[in-house]
MDAnalysis code that builds the backbone (N, CA, C; Angstrom):
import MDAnalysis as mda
import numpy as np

u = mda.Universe.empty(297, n_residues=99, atom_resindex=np.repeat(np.arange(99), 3), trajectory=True)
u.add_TopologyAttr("name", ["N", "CA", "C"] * 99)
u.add_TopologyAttr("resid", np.arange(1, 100))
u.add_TopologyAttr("resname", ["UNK", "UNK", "UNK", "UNK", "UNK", "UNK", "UNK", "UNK", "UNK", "UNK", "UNK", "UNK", "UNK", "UNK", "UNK", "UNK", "UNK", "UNK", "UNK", "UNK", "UNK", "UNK", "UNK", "UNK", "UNK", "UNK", "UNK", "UNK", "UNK", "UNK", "UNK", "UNK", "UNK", "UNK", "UNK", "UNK", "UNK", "UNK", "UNK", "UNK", "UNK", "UNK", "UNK", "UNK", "UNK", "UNK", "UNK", "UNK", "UNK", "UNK", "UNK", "UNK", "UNK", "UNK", "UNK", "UNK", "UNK", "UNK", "UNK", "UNK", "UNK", "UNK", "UNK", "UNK", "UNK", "UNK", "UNK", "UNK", "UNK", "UNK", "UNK", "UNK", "UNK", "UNK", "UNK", "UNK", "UNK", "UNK", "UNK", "UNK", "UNK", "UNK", "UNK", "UNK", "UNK", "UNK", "UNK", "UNK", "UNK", "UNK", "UNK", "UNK", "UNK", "UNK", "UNK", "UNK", "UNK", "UNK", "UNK"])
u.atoms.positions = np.array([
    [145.479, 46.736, -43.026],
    [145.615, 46.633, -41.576],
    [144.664, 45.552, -41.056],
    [145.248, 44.195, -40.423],
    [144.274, 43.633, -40.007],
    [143.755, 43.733, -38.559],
    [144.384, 44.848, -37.452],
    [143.725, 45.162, -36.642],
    [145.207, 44.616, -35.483],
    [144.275, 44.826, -33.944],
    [145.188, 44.010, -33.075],
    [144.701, 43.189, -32.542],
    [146.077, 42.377, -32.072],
    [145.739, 40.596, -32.123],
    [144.861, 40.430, -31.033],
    [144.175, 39.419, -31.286],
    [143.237, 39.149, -30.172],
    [142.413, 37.596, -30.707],
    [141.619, 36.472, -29.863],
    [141.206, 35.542, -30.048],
    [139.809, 35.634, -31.171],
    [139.627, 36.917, -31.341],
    [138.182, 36.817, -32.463],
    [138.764, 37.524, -33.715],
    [138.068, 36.782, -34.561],
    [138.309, 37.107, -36.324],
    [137.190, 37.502, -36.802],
    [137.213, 39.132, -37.564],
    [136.336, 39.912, -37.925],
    [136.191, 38.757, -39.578],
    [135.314, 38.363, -40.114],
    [135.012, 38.120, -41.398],
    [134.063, 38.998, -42.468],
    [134.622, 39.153, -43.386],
    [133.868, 40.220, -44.644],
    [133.859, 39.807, -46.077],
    [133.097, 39.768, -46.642],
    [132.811, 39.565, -47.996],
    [132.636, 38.184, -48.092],
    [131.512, 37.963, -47.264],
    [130.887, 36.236, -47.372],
    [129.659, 36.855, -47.988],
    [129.199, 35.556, -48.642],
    [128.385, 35.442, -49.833],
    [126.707, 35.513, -48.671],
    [126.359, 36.546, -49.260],
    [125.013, 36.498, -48.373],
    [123.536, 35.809, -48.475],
    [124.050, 35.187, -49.763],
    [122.813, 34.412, -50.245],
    [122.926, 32.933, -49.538],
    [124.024, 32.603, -48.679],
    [124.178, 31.078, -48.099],
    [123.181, 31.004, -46.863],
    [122.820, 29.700, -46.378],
    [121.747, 30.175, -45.482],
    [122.863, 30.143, -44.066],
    [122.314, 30.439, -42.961],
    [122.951, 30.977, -41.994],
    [123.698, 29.347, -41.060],
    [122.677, 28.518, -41.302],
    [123.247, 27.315, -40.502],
    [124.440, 26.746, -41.481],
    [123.759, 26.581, -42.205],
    [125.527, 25.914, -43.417],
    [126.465, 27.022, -43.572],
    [126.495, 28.584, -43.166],
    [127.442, 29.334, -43.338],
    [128.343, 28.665, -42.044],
    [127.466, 29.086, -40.928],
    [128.202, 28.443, -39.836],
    [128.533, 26.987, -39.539],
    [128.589, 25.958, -40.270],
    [129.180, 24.635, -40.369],
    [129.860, 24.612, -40.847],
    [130.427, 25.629, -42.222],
    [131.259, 25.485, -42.957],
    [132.749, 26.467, -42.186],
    [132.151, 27.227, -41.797],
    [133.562, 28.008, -41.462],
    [134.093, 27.684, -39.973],
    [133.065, 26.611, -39.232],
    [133.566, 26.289, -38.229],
    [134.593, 24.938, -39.194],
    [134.000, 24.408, -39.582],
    [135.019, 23.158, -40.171],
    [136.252, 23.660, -40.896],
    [136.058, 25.056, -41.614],
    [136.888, 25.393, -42.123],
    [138.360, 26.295, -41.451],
    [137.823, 26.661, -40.503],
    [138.793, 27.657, -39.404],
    [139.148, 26.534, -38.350],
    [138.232, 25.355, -37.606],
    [138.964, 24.629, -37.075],
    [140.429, 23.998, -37.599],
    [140.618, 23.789, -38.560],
    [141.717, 23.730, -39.015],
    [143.240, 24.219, -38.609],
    [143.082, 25.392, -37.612],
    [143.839, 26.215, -37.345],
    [143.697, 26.083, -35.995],
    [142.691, 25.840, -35.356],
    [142.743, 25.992, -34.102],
    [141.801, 25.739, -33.298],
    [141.108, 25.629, -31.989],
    [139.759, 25.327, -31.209],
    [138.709, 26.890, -31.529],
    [138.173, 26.322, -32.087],
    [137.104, 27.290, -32.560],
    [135.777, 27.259, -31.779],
    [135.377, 28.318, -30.724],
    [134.348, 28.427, -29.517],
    [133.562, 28.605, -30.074],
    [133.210, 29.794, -30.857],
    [132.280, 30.087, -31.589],
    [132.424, 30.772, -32.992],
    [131.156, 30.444, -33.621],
    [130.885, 31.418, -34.605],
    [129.834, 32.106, -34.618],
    [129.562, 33.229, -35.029],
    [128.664, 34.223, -34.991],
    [128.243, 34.816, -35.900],
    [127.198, 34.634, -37.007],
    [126.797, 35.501, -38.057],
    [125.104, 35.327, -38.444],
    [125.086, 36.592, -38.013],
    [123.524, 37.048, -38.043],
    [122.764, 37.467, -39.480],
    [121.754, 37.212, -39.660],
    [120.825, 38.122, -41.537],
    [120.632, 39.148, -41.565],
    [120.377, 40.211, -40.227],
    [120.368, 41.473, -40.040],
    [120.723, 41.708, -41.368],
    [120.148, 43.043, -41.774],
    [120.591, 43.557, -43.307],
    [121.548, 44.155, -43.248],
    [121.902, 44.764, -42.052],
    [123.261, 45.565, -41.837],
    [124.318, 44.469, -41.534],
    [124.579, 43.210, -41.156],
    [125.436, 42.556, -40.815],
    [125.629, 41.466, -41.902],
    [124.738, 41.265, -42.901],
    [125.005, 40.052, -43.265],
    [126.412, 40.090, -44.510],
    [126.517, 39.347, -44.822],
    [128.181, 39.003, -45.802],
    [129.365, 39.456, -44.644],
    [129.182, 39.207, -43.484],
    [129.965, 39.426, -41.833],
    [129.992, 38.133, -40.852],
    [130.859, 37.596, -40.401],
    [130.663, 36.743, -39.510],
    [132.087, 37.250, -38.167],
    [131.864, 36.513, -37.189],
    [132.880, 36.327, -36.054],
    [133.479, 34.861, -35.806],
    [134.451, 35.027, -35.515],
    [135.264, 33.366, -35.368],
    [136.161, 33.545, -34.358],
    [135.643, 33.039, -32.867],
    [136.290, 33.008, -31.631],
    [137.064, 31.668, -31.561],
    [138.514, 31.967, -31.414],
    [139.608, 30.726, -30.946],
    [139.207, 30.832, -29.705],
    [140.203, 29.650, -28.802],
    [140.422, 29.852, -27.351],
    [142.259, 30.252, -27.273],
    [142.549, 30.487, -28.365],
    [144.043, 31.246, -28.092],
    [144.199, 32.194, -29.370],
    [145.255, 33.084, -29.060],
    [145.023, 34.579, -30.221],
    [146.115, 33.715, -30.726],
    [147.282, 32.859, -30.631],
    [148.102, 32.133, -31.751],
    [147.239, 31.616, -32.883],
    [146.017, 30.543, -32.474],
    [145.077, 30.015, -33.609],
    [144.257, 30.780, -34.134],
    [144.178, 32.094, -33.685],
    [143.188, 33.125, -34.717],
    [144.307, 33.448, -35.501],
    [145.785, 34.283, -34.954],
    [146.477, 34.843, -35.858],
    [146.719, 33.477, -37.251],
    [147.253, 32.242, -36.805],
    [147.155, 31.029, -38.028],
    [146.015, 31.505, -38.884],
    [144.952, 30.974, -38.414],
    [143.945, 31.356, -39.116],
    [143.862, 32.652, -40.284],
    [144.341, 33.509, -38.913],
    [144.089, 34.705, -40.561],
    [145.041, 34.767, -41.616],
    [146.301, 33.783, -40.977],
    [147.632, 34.022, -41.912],
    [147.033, 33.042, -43.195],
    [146.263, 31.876, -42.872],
    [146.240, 30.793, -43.626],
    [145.055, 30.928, -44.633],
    [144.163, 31.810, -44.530],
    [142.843, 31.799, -44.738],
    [142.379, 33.071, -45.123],
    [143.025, 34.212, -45.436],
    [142.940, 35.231, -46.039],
    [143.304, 35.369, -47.238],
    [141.674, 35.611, -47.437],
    [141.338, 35.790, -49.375],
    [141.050, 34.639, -49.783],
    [140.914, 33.166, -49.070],
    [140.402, 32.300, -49.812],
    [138.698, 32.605, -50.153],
    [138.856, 31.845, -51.277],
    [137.481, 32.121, -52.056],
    [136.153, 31.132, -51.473],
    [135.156, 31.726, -51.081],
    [134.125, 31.322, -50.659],
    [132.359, 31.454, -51.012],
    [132.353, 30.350, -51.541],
    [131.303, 30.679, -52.791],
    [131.147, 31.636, -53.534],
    [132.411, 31.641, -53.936],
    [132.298, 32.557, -55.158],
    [133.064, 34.185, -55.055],
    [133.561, 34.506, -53.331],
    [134.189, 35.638, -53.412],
    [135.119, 35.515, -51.914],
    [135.983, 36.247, -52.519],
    [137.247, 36.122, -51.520],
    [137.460, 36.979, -49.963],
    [136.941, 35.959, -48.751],
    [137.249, 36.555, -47.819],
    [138.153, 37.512, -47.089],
    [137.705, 38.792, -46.775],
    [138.487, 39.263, -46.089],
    [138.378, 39.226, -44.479],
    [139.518, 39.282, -43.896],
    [139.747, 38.836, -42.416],
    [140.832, 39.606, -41.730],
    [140.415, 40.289, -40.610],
    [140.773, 40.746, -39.398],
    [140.968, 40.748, -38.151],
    [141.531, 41.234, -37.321],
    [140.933, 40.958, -35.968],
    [139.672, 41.430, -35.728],
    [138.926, 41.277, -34.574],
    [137.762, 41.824, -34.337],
    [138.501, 42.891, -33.484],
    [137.440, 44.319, -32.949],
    [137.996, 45.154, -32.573],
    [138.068, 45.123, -31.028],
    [136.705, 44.224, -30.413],
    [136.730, 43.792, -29.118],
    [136.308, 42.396, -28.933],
    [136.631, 42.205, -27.759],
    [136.367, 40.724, -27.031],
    [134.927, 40.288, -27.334],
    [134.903, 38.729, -27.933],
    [133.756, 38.648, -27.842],
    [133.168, 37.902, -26.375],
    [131.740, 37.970, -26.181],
    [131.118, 37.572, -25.015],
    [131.593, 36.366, -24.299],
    [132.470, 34.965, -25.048],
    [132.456, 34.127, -24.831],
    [134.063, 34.273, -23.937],
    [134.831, 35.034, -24.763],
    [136.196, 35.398, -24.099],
    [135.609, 36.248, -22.900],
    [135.035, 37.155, -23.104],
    [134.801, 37.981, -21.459],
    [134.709, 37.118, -20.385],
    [134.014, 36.154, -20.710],
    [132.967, 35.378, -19.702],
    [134.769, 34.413, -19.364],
    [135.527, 33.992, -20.450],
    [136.485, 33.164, -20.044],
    [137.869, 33.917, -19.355],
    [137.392, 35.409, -18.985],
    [138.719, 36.249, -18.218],
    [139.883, 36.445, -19.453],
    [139.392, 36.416, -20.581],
    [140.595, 37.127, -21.429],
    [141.432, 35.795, -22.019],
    [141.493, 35.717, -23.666],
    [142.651, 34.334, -23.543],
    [143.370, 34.447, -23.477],
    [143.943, 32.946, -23.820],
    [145.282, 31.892, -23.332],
    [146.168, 33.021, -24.482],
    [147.384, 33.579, -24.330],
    [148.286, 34.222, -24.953],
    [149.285, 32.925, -25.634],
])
């Protein structure tokens, strides 16, 4: 189940030994691909880390995204990807996206 559709992508089973700025250069370069990518979000917290967030500005380029980009392998182990379960801060603030 990857959840319901919405502009943010839950990410799981990223490699936690990458450091946090090149995690986030890489998966912005790598998810732009699919679509305008607002943000990314992934914290070292011990409870969060091998987790990131990936905000489109439309739920068409997240759904691409997850169609295109689920289970590719990323240093060494294969992402899994979802929707996120709520809006992230950047969509609140933008009144909900572009459908």
């Amino acid at each position: 189940d990857v959840g319901v559709r919405n502009c943010t992508l839950y990410l799981q089973n990223l490699n936690e030994k990458v450091s946090l700025p090149r995690l986030n250069e890489h998966l912005t370069k790598l998810f732009s691909q699919h679509g305008q990518v607002l943000e990314v979000h992934a914290k070292r917290r011990l409870a969060l880390r091998g987790q990131a967030f990936v905000v489109f500005s439309q739920q068409s380029e997240a759904t691409a995204a997850l169609n295109g980009l689920q289970g590719v392998r990323l240093w060494g182990k294969s992402t899994v990807i979802r929707y996120a379960r709520f809006k992230s801060n950047v969509i609140s603030e933008r009144e909900g996206c572009l459908q």
